[in-house]
PDB file of N, CA, C and O in Angstrom:
ATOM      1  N   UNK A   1      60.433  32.389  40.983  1.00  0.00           N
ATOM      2  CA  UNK A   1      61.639  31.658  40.741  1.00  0.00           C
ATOM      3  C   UNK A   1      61.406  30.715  39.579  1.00  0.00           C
ATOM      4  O   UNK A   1      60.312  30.261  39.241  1.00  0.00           O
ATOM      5  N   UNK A   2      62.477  30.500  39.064  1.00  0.00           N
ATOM      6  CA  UNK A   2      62.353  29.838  37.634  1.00  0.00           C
ATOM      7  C   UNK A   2      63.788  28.859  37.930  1.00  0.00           C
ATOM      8  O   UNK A   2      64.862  29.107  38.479  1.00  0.00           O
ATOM      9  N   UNK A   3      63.246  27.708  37.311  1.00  0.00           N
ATOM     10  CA  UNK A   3      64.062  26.153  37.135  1.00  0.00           C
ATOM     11  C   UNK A   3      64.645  26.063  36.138  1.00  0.00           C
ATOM     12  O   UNK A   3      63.770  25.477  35.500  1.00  0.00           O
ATOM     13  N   UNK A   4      65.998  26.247  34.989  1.00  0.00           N
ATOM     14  CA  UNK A   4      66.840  25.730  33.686  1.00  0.00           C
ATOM     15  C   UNK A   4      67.277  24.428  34.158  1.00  0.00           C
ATOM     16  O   UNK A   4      68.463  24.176  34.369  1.00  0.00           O
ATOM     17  N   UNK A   5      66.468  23.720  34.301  1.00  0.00           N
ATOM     18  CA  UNK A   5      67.236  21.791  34.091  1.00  0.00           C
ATOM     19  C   UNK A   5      68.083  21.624  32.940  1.00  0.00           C
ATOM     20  O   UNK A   5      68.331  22.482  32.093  1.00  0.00           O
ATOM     21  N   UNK A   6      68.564  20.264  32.994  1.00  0.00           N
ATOM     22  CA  UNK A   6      69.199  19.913  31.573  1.00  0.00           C
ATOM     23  C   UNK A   6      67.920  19.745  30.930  1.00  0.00           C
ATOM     24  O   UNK A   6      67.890  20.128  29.760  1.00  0.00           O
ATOM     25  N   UNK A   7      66.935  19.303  31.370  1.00  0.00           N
ATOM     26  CA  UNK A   7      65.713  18.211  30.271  1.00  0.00           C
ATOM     27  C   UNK A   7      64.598  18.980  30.355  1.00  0.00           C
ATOM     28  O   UNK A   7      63.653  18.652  29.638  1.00  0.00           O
ATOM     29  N   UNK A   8      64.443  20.270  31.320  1.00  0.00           N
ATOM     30  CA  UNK A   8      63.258  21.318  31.323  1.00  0.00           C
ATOM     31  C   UNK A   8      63.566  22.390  31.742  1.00  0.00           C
ATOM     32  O   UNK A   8      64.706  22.499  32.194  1.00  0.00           O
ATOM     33  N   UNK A   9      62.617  23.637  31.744  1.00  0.00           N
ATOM     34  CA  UNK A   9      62.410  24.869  32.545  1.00  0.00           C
ATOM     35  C   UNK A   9      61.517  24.416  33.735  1.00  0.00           C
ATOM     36  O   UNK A   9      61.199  23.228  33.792  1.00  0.00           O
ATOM     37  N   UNK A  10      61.204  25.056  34.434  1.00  0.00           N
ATOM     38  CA  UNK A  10      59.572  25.220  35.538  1.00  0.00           C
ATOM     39  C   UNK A  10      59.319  25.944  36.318  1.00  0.00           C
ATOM     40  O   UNK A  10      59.895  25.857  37.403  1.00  0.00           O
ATOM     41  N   UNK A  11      58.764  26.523  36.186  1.00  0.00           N
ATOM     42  CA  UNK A  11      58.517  27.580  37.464  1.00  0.00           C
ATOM     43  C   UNK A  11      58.663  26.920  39.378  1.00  0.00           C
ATOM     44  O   UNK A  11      58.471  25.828  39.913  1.00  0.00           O
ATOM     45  N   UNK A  12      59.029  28.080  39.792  1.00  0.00           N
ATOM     46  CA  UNK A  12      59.343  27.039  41.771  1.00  0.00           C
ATOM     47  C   UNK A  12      58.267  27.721  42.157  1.00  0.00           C
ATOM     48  O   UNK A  12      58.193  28.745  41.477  1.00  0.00           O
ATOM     49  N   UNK A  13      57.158  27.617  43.137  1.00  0.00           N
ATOM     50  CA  UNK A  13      56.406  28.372  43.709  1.00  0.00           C
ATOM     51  C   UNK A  13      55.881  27.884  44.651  1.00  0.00           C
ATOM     52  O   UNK A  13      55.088  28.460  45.394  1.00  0.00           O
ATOM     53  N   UNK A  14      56.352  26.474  44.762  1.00  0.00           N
ATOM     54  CA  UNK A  14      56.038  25.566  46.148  1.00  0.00           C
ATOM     55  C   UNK A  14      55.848  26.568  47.874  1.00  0.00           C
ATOM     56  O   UNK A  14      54.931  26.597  48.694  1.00  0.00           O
ATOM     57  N   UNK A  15      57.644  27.490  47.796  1.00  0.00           N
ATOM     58  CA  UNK A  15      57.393  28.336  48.619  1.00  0.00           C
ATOM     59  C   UNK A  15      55.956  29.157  49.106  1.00  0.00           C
ATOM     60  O   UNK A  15      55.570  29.484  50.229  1.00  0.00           O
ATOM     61  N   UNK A  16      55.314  29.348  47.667  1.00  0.00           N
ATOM     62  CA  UNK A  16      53.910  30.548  48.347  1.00  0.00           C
ATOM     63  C   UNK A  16      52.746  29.550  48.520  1.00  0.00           C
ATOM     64  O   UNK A  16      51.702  30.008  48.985  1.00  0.00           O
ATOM     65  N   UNK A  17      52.792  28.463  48.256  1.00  0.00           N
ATOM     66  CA  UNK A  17      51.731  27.544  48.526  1.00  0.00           C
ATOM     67  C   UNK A  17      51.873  27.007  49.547  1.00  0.00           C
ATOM     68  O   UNK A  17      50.778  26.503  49.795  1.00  0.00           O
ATOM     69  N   UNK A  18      52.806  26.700  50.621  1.00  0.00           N
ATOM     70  CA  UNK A  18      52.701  25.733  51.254  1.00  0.00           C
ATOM     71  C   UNK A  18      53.797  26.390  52.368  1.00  0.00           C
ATOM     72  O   UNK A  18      54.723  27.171  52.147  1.00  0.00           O
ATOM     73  N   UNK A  19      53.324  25.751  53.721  1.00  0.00           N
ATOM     74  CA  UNK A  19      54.707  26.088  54.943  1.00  0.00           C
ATOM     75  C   UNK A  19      55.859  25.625  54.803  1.00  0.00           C
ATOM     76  O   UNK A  19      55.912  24.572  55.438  1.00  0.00           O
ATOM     77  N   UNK A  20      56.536  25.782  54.454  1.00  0.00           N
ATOM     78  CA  UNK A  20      57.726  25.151  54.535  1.00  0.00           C
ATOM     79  C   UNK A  20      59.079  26.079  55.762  1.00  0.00           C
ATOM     80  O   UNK A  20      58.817  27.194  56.212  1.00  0.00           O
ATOM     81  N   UNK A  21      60.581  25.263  56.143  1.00  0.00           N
ATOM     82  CA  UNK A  21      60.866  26.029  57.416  1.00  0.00           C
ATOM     83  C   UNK A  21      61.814  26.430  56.434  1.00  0.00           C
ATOM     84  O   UNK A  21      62.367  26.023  55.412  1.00  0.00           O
ATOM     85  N   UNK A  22      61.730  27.848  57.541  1.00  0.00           N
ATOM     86  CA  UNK A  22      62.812  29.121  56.990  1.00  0.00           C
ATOM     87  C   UNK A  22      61.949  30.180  56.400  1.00  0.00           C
ATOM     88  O   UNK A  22      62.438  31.291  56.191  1.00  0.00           O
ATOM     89  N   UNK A  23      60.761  29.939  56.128  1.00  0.00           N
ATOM     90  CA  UNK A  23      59.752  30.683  55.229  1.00  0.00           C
ATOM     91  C   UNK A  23      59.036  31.827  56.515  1.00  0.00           C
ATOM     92  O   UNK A  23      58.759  31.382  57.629  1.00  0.00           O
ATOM     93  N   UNK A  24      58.786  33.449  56.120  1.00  0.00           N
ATOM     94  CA  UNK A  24      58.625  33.968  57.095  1.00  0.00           C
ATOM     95  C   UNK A  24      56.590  33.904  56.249  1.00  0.00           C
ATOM     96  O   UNK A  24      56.331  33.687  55.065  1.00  0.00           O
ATOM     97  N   UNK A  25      55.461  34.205  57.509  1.00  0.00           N
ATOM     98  CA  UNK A  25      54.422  34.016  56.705  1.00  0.00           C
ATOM     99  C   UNK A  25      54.263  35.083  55.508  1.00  0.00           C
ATOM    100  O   UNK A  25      55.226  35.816  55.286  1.00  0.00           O
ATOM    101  N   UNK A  26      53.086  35.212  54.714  1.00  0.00           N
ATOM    102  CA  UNK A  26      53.499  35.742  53.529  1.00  0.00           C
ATOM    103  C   UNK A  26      52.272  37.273  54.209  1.00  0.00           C
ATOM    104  O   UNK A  26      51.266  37.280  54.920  1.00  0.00           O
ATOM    105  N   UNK A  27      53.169  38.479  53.425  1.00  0.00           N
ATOM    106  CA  UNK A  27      52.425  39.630  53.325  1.00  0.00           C
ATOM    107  C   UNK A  27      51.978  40.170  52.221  1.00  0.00           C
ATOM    108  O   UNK A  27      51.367  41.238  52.177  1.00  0.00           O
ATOM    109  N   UNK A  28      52.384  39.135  50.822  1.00  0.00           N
ATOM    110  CA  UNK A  28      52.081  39.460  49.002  1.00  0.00           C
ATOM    111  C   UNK A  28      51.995  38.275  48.976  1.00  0.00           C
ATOM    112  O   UNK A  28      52.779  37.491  49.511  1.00  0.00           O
ATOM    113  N   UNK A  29      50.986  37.997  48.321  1.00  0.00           N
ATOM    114  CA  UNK A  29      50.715  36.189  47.699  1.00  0.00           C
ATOM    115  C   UNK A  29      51.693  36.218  46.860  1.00  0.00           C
ATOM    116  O   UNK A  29      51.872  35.019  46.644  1.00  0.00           O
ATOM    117  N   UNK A  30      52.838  37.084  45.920  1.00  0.00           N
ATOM    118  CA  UNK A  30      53.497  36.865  45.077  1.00  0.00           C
ATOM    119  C   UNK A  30      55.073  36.611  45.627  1.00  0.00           C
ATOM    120  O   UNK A  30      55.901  35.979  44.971  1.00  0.00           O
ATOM    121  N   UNK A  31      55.316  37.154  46.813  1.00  0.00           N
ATOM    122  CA  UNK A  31      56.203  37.600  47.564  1.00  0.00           C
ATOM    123  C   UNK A  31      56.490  36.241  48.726  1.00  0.00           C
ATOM    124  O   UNK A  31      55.613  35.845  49.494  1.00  0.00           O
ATOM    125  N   UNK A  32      57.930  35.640  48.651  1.00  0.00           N
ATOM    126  CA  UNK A  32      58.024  34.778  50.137  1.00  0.00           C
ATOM    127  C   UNK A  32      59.507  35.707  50.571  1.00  0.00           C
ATOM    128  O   UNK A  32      60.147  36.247  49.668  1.00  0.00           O
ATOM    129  N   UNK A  33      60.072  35.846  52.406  1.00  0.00           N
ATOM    130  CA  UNK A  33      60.472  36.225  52.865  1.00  0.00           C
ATOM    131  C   UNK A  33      61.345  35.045  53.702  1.00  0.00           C
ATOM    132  O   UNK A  33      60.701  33.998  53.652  1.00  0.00           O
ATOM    133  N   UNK A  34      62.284  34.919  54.264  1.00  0.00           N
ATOM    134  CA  UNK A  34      63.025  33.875  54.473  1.00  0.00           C
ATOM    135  C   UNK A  34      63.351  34.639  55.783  1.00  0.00           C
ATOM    136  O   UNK A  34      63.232  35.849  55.973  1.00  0.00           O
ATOM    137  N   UNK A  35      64.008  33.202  57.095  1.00  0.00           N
ATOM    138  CA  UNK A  35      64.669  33.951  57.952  1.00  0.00           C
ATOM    139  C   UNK A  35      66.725  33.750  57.314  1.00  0.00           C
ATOM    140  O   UNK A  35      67.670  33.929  58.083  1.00  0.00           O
ATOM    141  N   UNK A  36      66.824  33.497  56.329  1.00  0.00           N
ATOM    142  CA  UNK A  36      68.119  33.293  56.000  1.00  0.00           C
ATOM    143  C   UNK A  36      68.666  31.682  55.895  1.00  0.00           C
ATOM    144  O   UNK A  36      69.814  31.280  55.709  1.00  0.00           O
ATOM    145  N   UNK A  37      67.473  30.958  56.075  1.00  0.00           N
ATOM    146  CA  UNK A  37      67.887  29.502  56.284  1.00  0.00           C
ATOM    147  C   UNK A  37      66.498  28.829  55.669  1.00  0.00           C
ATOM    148  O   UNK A  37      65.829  28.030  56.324  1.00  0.00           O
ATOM    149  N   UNK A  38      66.216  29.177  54.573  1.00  0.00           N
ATOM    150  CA  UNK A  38      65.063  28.480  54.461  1.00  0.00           C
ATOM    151  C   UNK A  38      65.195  27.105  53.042  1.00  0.00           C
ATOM    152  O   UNK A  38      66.105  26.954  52.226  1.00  0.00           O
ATOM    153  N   UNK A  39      64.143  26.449  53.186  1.00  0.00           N
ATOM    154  CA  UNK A  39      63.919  24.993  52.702  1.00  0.00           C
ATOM    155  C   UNK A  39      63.161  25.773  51.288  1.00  0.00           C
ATOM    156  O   UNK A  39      62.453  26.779  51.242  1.00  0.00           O
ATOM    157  N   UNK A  40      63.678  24.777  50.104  1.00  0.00           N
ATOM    158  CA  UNK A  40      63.167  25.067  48.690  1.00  0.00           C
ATOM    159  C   UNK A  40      63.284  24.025  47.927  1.00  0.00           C
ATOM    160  O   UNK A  40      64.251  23.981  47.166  1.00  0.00           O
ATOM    161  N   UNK A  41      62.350  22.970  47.951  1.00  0.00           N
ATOM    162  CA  UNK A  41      62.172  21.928  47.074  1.00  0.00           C
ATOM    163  C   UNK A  41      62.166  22.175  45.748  1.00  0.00           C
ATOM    164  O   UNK A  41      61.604  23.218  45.415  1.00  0.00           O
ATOM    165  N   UNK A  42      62.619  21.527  44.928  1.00  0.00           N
ATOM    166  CA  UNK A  42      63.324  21.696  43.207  1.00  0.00           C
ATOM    167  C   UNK A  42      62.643  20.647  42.701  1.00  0.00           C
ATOM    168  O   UNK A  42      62.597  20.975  41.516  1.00  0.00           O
ATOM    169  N   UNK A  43      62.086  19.621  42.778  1.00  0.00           N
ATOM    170  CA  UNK A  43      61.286  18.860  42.698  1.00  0.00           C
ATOM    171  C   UNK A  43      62.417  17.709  41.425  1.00  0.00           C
ATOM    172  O   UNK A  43      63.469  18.104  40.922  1.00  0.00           O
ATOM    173  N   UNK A  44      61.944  16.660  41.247  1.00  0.00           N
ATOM    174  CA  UNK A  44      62.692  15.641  41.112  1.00  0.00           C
ATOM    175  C   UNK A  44      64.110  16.370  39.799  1.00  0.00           C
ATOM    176  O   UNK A  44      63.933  16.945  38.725  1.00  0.00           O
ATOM    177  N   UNK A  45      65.387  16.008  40.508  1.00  0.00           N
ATOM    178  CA  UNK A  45      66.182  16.526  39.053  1.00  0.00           C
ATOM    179  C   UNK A  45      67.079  15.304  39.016  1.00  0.00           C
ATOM    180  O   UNK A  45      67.209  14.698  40.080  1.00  0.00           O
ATOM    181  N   UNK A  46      67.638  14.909  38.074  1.00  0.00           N
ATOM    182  CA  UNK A  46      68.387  14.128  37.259  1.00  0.00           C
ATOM    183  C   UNK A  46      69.667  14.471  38.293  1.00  0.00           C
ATOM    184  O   UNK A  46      69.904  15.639  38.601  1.00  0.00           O
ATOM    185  N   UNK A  47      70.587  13.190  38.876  1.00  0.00           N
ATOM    186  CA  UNK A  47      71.421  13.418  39.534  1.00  0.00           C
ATOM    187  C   UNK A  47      72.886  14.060  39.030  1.00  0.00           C
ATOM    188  O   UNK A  47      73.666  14.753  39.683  1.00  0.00           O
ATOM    189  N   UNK A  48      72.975  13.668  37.867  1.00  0.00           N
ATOM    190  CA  UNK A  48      74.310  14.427  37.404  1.00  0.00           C
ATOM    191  C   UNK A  48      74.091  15.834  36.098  1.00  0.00           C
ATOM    192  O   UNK A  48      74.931  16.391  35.390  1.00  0.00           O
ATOM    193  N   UNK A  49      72.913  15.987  36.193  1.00  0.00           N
ATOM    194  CA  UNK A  49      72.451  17.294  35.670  1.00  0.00           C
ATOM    195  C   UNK A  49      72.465  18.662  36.154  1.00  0.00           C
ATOM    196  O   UNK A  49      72.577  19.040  37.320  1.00  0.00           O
ATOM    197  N   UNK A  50      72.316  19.465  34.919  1.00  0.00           N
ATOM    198  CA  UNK A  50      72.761  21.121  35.565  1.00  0.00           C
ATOM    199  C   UNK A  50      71.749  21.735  35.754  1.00  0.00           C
ATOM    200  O   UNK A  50      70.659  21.716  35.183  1.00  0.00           O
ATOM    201  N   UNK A  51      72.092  22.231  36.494  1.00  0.00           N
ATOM    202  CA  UNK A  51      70.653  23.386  36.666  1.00  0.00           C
ATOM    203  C   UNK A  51      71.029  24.831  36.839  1.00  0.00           C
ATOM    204  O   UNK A  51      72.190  24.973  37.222  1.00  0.00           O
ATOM    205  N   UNK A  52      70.181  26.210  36.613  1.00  0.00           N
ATOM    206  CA  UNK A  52      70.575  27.218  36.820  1.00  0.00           C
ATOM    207  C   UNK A  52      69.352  27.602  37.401  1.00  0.00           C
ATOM    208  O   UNK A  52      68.377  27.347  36.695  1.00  0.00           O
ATOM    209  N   UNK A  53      69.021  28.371  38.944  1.00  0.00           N
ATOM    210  CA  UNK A  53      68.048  28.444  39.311  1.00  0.00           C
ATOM    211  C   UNK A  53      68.030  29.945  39.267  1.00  0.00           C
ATOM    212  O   UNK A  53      69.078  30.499  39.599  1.00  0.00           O
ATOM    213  N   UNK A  54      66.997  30.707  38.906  1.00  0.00           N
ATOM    214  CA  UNK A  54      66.874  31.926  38.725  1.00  0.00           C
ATOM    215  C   UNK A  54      66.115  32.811  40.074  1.00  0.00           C
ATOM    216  O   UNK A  54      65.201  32.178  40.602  1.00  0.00           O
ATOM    217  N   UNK A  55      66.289  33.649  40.437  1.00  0.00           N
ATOM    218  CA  UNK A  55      65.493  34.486  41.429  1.00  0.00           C
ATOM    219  C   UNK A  55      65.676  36.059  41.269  1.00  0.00           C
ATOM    220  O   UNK A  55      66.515  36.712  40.648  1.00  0.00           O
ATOM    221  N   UNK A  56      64.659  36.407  42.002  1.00  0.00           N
ATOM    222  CA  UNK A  56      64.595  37.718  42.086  1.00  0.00           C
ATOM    223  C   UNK A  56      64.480  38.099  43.434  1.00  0.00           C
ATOM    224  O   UNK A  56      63.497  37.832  44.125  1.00  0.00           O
ATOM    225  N   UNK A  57      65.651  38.833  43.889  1.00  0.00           N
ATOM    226  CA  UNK A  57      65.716  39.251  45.110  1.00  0.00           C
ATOM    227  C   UNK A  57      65.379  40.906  45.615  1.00  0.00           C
ATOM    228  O   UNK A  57      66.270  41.744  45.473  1.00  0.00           O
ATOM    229  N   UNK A  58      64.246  41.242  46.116  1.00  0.00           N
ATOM    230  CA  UNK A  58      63.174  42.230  46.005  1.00  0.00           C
ATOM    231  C   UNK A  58      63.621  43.051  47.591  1.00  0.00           C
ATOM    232  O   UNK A  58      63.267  44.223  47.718  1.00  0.00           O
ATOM    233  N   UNK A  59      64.260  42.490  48.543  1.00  0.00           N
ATOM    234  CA  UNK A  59      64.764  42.708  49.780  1.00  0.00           C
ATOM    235  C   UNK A  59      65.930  42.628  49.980  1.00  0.00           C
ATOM    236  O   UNK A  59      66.416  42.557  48.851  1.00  0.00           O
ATOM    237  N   UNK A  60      66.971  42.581  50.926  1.00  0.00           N
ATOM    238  CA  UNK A  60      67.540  41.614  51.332  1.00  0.00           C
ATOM    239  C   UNK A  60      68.238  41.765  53.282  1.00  0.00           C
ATOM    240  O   UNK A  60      68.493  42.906  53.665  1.00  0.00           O
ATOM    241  N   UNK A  61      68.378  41.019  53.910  1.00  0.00           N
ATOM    242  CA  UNK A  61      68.533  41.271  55.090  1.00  0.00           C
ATOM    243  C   UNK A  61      68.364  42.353  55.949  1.00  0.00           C
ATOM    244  O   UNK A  61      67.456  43.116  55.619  1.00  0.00           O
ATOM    245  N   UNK A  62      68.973  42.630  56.942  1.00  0.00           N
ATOM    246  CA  UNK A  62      70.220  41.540  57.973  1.00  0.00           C
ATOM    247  C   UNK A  62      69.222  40.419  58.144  1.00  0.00           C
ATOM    248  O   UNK A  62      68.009  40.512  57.956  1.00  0.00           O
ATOM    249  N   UNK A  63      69.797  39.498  58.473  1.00  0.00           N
ATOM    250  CA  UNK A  63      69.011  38.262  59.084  1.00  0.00           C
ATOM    251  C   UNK A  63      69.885  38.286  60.469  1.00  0.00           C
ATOM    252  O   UNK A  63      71.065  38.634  60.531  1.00  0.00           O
ATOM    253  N   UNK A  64      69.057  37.838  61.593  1.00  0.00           N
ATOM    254  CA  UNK A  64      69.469  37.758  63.186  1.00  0.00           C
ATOM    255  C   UNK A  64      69.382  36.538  63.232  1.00  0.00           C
ATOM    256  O   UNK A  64      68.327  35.976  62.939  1.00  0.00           O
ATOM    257  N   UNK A  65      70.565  35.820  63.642  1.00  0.00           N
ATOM    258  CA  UNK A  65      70.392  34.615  64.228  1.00  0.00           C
ATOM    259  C   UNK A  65      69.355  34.508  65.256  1.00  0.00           C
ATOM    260  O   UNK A  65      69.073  35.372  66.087  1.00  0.00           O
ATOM    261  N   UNK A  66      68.793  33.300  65.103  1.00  0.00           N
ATOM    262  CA  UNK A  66      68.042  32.738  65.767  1.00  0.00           C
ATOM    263  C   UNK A  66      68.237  31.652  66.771  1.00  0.00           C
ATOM    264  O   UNK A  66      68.295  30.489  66.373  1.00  0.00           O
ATOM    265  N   UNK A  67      68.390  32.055  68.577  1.00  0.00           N
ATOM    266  CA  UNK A  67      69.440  31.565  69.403  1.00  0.00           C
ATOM    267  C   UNK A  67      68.854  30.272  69.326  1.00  0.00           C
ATOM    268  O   UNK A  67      69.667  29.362  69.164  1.00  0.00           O
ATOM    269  N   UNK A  68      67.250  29.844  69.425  1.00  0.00           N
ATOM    270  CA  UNK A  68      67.038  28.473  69.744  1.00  0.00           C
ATOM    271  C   UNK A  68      66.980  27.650  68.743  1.00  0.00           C
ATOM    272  O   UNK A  68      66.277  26.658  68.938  1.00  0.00           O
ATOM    273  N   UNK A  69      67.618  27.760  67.485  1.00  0.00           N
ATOM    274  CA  UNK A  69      68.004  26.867  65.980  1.00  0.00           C
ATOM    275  C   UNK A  69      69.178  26.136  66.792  1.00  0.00           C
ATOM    276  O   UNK A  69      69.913  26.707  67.597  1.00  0.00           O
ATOM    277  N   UNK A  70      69.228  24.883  66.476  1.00  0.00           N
ATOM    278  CA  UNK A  70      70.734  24.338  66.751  1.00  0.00           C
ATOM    279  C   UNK A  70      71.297  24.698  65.641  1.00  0.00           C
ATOM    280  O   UNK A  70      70.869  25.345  64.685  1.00  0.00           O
ATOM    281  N   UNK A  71      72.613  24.063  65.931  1.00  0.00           N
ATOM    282  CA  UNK A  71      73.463  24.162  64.546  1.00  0.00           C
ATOM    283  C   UNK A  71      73.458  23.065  63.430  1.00  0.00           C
ATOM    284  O   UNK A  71      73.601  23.281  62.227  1.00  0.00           O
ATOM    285  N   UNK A  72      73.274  21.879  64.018  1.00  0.00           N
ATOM    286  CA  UNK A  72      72.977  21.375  62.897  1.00  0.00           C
ATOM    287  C   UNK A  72      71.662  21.573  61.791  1.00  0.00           C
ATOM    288  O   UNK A  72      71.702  21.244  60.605  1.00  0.00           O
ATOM    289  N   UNK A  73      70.622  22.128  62.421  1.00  0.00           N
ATOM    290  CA  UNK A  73      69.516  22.903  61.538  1.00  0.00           C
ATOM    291  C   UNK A  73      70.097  23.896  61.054  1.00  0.00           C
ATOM    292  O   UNK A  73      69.655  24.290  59.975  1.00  0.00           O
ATOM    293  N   UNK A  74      71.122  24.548  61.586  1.00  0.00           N
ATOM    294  CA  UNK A  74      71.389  25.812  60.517  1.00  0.00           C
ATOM    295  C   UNK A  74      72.684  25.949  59.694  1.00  0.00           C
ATOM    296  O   UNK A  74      73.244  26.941  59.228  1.00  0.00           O
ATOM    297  N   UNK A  75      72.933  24.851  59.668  1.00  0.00           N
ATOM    298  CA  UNK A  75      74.332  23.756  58.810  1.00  0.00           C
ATOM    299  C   UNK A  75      73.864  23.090  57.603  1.00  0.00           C
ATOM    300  O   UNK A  75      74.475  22.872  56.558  1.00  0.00           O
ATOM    301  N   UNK A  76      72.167  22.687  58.075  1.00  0.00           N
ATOM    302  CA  UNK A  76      71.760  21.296  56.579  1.00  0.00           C
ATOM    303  C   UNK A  76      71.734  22.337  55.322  1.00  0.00           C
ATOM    304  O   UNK A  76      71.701  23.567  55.358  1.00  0.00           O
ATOM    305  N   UNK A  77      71.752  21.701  54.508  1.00  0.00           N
ATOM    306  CA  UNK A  77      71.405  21.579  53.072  1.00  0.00           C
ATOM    307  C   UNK A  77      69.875  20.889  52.712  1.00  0.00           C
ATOM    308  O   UNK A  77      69.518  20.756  51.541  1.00  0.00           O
TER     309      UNK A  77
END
């Protein structure tokens, strides 16, 4: 994943380094898998700035709800 800020580019890769929730564990060190609700830190951006976040989507679903998530965990931002 790739970051277009107003004031930079940067690569995102926080996902393959580190646990974060929503993240399924990894089966490609290059590769992260989501249950459909997952967390992706962007790391500090300028509050009234644009961004265009780039990805490459290599899969994609179904995703199954997950009965014991409340809803407000599967509501946040």
């Amino acid at each position: 994943m790739k970051l277009w800020d107003s004031r930079e580019s940067r690569v995102i890769d926080t996902h393959l380094n580190t646990d974060l929730p929503g993240w399924h564990q990894r089966e490609h060190p290059d590769l992260g898998r989501t249950n459909g609700s997952a967390t992706l830190p962007l790391g500090y951006r300028e509050p009234t700035g644009n961004g265009v976040l780039c990805i490459q989507i290599v899969n994609a679903g179904p995703y199954l709800l997950d009965t014991n998530e409340t809803a407000a965990q599967a509501l946040s931002a």
